[in-house]
C-alpha positions as CSV (number, residue, x, y, z in Angstrom):
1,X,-1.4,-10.0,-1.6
2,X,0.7,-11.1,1.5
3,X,3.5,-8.8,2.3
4,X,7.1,-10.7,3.1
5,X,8.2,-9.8,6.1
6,X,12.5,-9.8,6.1
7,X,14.3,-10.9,9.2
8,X,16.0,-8.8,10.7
9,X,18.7,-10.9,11.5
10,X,19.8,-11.6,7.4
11,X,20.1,-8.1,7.2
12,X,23.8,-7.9,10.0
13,X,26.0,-6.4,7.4
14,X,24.3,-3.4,6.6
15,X,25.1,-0.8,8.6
16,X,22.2,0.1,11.1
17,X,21.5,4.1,12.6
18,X,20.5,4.9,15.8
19,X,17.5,3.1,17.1
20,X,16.0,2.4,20.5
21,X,14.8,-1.0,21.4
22,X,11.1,-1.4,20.4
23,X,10.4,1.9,19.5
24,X,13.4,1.8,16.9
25,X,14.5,4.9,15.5
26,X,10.6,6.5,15.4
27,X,11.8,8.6,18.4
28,X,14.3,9.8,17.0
29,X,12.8,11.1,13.6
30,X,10.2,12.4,15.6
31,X,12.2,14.4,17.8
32,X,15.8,15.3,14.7
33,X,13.3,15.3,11.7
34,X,15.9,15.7,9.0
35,X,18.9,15.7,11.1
36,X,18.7,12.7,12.0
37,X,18.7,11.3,8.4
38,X,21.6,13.9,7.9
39,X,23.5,12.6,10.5
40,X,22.8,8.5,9.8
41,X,24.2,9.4,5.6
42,X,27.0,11.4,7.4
43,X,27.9,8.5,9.1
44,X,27.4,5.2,7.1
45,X,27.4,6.6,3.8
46,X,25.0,6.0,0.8
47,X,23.2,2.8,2.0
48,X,22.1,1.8,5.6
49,X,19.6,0.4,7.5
50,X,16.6,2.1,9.6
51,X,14.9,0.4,12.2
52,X,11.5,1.5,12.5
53,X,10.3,-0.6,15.5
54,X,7.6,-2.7,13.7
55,X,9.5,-2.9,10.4
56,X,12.3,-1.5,8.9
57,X,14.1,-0.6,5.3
58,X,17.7,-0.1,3.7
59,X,17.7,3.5,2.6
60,X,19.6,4.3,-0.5
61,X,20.8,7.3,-1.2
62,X,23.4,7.4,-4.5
63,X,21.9,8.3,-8.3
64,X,23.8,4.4,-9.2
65,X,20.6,2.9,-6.9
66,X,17.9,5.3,-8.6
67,X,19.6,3.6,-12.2
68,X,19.4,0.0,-10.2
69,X,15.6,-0.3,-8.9
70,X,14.2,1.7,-11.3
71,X,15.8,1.1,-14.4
72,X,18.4,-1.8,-15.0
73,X,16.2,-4.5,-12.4
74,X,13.4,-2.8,-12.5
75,X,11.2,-5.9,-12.2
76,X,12.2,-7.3,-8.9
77,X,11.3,-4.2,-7.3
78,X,7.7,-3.7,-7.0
79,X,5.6,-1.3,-5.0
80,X,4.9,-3.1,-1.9
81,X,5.0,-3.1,1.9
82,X,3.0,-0.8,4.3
83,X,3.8,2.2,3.0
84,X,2.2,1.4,-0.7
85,X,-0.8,-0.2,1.0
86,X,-1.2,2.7,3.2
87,X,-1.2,5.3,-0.3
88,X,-3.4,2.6,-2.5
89,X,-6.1,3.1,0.8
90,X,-6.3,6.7,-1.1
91,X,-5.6,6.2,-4.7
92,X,-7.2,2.6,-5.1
93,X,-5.5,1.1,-8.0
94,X,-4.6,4.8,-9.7
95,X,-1.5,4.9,-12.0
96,X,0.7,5.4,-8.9
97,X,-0.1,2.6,-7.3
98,X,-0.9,-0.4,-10.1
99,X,1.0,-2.7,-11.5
100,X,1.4,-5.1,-13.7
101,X,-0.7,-5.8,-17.1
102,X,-3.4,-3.4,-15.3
103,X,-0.9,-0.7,-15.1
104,X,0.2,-1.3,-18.4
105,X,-3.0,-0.9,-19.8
106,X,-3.8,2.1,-17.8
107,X,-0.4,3.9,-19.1
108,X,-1.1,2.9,-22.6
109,X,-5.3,4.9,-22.5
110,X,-3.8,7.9,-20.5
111,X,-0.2,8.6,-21.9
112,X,-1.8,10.5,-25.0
113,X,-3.9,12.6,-22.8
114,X,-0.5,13.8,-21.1
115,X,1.1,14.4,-24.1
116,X,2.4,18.2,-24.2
117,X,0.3,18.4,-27.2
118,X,-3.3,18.2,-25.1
119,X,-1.3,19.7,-21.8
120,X,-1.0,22.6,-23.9
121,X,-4.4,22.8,-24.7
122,X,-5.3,23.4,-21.1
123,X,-3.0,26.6,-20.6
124,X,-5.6,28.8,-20.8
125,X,-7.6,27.0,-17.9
126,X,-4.6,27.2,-15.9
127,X,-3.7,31.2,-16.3
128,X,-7.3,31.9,-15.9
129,X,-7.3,30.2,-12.7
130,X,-4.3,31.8,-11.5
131,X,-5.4,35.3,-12.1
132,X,-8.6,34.7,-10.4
133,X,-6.8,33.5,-7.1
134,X,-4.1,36.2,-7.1
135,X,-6.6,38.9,-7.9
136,X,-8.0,38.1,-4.2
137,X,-5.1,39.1,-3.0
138,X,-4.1,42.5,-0.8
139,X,-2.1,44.6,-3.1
140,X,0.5,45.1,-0.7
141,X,0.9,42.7,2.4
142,X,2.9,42.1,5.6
143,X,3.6,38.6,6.5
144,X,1.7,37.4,3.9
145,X,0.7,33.3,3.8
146,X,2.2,32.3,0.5
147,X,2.0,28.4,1.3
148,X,-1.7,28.7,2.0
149,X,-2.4,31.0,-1.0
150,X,-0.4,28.8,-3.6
151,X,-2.3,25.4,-2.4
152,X,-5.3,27.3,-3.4
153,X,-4.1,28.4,-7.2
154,X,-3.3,24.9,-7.5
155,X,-6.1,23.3,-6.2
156,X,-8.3,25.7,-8.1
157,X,-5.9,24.6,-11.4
158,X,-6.4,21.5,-10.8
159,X,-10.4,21.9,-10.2
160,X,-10.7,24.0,-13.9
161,X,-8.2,21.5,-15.9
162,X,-9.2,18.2,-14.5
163,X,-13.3,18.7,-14.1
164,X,-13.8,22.2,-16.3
165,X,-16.3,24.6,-14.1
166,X,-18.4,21.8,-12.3
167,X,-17.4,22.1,-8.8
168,X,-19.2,24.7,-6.3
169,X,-17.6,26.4,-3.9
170,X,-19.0,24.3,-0.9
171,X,-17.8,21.5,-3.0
172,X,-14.0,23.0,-3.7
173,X,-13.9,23.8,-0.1
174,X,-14.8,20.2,1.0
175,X,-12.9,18.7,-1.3
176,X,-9.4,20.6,-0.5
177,X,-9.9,20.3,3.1
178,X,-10.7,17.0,2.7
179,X,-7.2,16.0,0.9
180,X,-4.9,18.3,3.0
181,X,-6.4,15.5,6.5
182,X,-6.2,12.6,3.6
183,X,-2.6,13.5,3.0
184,X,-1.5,14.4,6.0
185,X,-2.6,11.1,7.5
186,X,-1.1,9.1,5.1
187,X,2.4,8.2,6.9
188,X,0.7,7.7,10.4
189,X,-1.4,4.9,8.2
190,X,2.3,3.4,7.0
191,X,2.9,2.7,10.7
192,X,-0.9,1.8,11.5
193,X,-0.7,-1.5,8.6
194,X,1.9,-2.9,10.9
195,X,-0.9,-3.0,14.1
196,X,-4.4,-4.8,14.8
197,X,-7.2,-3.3,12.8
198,X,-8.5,-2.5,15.8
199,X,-5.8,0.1,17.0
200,X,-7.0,3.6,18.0
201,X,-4.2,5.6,15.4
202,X,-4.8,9.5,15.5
203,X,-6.2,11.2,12.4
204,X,-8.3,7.5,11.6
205,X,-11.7,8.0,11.6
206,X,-10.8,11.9,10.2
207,X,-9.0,10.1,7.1
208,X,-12.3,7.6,6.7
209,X,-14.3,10.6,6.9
210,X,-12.4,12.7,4.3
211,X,-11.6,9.6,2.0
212,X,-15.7,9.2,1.7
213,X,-16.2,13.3,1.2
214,X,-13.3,12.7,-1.3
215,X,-15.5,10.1,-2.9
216,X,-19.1,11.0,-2.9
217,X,-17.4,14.3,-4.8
218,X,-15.4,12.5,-7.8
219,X,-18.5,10.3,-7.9
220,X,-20.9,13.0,-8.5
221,X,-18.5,14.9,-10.9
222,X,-18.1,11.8,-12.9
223,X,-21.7,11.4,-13.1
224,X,-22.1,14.9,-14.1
225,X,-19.6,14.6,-16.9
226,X,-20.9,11.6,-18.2
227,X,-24.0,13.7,-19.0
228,X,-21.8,16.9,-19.4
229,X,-20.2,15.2,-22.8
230,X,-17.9,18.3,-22.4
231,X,-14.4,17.5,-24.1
232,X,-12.1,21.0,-22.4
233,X,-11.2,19.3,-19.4
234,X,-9.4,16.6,-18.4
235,X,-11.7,14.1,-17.3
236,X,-13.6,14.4,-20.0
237,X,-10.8,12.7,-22.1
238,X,-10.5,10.3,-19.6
239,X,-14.2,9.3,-19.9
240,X,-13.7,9.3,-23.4
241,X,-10.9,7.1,-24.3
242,X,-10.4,3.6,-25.5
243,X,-7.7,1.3,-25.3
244,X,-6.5,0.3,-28.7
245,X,-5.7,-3.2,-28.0
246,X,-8.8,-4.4,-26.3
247,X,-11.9,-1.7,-27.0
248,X,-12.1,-1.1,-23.0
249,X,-13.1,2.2,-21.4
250,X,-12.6,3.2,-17.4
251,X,-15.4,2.1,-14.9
252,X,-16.1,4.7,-13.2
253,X,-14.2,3.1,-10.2
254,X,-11.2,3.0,-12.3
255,X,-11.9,6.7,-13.1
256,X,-12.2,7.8,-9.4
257,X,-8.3,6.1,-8.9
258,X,-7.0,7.7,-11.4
259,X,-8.7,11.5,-10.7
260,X,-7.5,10.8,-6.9
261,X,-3.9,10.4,-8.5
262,X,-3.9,13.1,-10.7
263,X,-5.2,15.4,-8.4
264,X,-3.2,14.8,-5.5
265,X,-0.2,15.4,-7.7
266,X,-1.5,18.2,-9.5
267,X,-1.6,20.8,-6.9
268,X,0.8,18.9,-3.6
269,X,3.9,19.0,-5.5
270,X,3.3,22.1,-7.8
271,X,2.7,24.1,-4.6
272,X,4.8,22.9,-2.3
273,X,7.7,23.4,-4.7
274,X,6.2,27.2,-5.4
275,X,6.8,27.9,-1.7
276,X,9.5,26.7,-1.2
277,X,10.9,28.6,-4.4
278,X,9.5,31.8,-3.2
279,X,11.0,31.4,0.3
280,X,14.1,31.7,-1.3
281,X,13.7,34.2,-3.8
282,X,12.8,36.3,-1.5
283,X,16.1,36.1,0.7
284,X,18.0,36.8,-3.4
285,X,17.5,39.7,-4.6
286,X,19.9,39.3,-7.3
287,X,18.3,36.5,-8.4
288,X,15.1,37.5,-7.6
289,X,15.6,40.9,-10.2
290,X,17.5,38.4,-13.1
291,X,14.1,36.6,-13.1
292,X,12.4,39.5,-13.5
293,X,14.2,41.1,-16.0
294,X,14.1,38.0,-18.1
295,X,10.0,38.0,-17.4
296,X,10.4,42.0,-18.8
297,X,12.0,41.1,-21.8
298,X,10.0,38.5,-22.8
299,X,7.0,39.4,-22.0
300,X,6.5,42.5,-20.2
301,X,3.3,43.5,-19.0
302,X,1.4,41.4,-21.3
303,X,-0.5,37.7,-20.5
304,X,2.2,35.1,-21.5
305,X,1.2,32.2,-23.7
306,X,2.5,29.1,-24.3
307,X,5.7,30.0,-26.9
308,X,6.9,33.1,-24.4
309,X,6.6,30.9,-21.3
310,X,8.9,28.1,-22.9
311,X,11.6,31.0,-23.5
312,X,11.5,32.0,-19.7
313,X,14.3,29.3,-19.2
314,X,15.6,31.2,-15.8
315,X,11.9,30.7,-14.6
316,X,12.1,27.0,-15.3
317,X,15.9,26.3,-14.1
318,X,14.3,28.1,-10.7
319,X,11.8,25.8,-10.3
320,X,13.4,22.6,-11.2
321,X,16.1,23.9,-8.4
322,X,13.2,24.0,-5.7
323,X,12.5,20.7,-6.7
324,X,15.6,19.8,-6.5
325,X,16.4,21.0,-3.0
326,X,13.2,20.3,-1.2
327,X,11.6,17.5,-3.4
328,X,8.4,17.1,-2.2
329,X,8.6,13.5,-2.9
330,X,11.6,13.5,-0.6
331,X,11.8,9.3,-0.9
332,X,10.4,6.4,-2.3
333,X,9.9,2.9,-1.7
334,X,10.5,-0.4,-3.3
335,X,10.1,-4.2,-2.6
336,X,12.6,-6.7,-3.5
337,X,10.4,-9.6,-5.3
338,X,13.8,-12.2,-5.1
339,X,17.2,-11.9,-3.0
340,X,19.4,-9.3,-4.3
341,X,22.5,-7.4,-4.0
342,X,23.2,-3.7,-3.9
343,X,26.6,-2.1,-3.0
344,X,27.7,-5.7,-2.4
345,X,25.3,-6.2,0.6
346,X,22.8,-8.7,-0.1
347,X,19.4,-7.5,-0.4
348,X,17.0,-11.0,0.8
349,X,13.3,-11.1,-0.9
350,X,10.8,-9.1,0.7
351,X,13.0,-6.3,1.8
352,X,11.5,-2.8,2.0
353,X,14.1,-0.2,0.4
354,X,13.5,3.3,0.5
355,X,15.2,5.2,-2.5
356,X,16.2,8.4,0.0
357,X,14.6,11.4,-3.0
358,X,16.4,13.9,-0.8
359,X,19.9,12.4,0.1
360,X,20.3,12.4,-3.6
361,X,19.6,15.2,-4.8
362,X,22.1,16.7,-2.1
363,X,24.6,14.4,-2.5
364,X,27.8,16.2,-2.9
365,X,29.7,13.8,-5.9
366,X,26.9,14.8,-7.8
367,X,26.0,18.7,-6.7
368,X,28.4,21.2,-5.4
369,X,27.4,23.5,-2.6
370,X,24.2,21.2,-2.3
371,X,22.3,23.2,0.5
372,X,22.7,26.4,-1.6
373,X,20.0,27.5,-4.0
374,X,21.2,27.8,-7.1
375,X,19.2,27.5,-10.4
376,X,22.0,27.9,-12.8
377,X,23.3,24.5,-11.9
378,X,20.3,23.4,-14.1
379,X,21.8,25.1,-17.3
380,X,22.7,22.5,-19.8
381,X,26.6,22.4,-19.8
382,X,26.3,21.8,-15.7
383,X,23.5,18.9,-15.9
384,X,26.0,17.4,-18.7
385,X,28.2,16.4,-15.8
386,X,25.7,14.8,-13.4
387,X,25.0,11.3,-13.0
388,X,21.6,10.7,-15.1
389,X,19.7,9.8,-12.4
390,X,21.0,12.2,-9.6
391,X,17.7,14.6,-10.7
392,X,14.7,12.6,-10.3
393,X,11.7,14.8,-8.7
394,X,9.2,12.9,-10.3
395,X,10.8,9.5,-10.7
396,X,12.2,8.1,-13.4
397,X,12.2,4.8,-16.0
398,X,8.9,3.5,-17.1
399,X,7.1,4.9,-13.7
400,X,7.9,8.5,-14.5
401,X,5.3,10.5,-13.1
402,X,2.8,11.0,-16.2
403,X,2.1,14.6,-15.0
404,X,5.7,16.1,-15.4
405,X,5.2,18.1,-18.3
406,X,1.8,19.7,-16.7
407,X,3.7,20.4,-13.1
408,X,6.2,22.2,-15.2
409,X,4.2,24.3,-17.1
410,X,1.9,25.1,-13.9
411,X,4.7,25.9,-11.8
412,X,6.6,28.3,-14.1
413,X,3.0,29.9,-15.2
414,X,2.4,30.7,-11.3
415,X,6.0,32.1,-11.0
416,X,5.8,34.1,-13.6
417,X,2.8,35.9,-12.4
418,X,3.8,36.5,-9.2
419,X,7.1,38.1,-10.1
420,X,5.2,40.2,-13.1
421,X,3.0,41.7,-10.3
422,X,5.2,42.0,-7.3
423,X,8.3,42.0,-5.9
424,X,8.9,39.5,-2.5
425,X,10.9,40.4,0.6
426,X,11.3,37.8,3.4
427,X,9.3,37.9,6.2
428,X,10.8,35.6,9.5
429,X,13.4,33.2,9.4
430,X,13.7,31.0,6.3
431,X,10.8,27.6,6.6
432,X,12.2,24.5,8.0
433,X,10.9,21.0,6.1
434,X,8.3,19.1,7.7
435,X,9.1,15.8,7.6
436,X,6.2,14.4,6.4
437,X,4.4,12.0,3.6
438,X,5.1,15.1,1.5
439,X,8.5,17.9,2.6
440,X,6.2,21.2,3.3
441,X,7.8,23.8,4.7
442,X,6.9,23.7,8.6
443,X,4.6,26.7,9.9
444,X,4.6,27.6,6.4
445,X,6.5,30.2,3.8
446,X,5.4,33.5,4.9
447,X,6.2,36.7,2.8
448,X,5.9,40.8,2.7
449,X,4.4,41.5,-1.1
450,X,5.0,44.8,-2.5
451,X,3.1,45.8,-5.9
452,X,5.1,46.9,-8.7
């Protein structure tokens, strides 16, 4: 499909930040990360323009443009421009990236599989994975690398719920190294769709190389279920299901999309909103001991299950607040199929926006104190007075991530572990986001573990 490329020039009303002249404002995200998208909100409020040297998008950043593009004209924004071919050169056509009546049809074979119903089915995959990670860990530790540690319960969560016990460990090993290059290349590729083929981009031939280990892995596991006819896990399900309209099942390249999708998001945003929770819990002690005591209560010593965890409500109001203030979806990008209008500006067809994740869930109309880390605004009399669409960590409308109800119940099983076996004290200065395809804390979130 041919991308439409927008003049620049029917864009003059929009306001436009910083930006040098070729380069646009690259250098300057390079050098400000963050700040510099701070500073251009700041500045020119909810929507303005970033110039990006060989392209460039209108960032939006109010909960009324979340309701706009991906609710109330839904269809004339579609997931297009560099940034979406860049993430399909990953996830082929997976659920994140289709669209259309191939999307459709792909929602309609894997919504029941998602259903809380069969997610709770997998629970005891999940905490037996989780103990088996943190039991490899020192009982008491200075300095300890929580980021590191929690990719690894999630990627090993992932592993157990998606393929069941049929990964080695040279495989598992491959495989995670594999996606963090894969990942991490991702917005250098966003830039590289703009250039010849031909350009020397760093991290290219290490993406090829980890997209084909990626591969020849899914590939083998797929084969291995086929024969496995093993129903526990994941993509058994996925092998086995039928869509009711036409009789069709998944090729097997249609599987391999859809296991790159649901594995990317099944440990990269679970863990990265784990550490970043943790990094603040332990700088709040208050908090940090109201969590436990609510874990005590509940549960005490014992193994939760599924009906204790869902009464942990503090545990989930935490972790829907680190999603909240470090989103590791921190935006997300649209293209406008015919002209439009937003805010009163005319949007022409063909223009790349860039729904700005992170602007909006700090914006201060909608969240008071925004930079401050506090779960009780997620109690149900405070989220009554937000704008609908002013919490949106996994999207929202009819492309709401499919995996929400598994992240959830992942990320408040992991917390409530860690808090049942130890109490967390700082160790540094509090982790800076990366900006990145994904907001991890820079250098990580490193932590002194004490055993209770």
């Amino acid at each position: 499909m041919t991308t439409i490329t927008t003049s620049r020039s029917i864009l003059p009303n929009i306001p436009t930040a910083p930006h040098m002249p070729l380069l646009g404002a690259i250098p300057h995200i390079v050098h400000q990360q963050f700040d510099y998208l701070h500073a251009a909100q700041r500045q020119y409020g909810d929507i303005y323009r970033v110039d990006l040297g060989v392209t460039d998008a209108v960032a939006l950043s109010h909960p009324r443009h979340v309701q706009y593009v991906l609710r109330d004209n839904v269809r004339n924004f579609r997931k297009g421009g560099n940034m979406w071919t860049s993430v399909r050169s990953l996830f082929g056509n997976g659920l994140v990236v289709s669209e259309g009546d191939f999307w459709l049809r792909q929602r309609r074979m894997m919504q029941p599989q998602f259903h809380r119903r069969h997610i709770a089915g997998l629970f005891d995959l999940m905490l037996t994975a989780i103990d088996e990670q943190m039991a490899t860990w020192p009982i008491t530790a200075k300095g300890f690398d929580f980021s590191t540690a929690v990719n690894q319960i999630t990627m090993q969560v992932i592993v157990r719920t998606m393929f069941g016990a049929q990964l080695d460990d040279d495989e598992f090993n491959r495989l995670s190294v594999a996606m963090t290059h894969a990942l991490d290349y991702l917005l250098v590729g966003v830039v590289g769709e703009s250039l010849p083929s031909w350009t020397p981009l760093p991290g290219k031939r290490r993406y090829a190389a980890a997209r084909k280990t990626f591969d020849e892995i899914v590939y083998r596991v797929i084969t291995r279920s086929r024969a496995a006819n093993d129903e526990t896990n994941l993509l058994a399900m996925l092998l086995n299901i039928v869509d009711a309209e036409t009789g069709a099942q998944m090729t097997d390249e249609q599987l391999r999309d859809e296991v790159a999708t649901i594995f990317v998001a099944g440990y990269e945003t679970t863990a990265i909103a784990l550490a970043w929770a943790t990094d603040y819990l332990a700088r709040d002690i208050t908090l940090q001991t109201r969590i436990t005591d609510e874990i005590s209560t509940a549960i005490g010593a014992n193994n939760p299950d599924l009906m204790s965890l869902r009464s942990l409500d503090l545990v989930k109001r935490t972790f829907q607040e680190a999603l909240r203030i470090r989103p590791s979806a921190w935006f997300l990008p649209r293209l406008t199929v015919a002209d439009d209008q937003i805010d009163g500006y005319p949007i022409p067809a063909g223009t790349q926006v860039a729904l700005m994740i992170y602007h909006i869930h700090h914006h201060p109309e909608q969240w008071e104190y925004p930079e401050r880390f506090d779960p009780d605004r997620f109690d149900k009399k405070a989220a009554q007075s937000r704008h609908p669409f002013a919490y949106v960590p996994f999207g929202a409308g009819q492309r709401q991530c499919i995996g929400r109800d598994f992240a959830y119940m992942e990320g408040q099983l992991i917390l409530t572990r860690l808090l049942q076996r130890y109490r967390i004290r700082p160790y540094g200065s509090p982790a800076q986001p990366q900006l990145s395809t994904t907001l991890r804390p820079k250098g990580g979130v490193h932590l002194n573990l004490e055993e209770k």
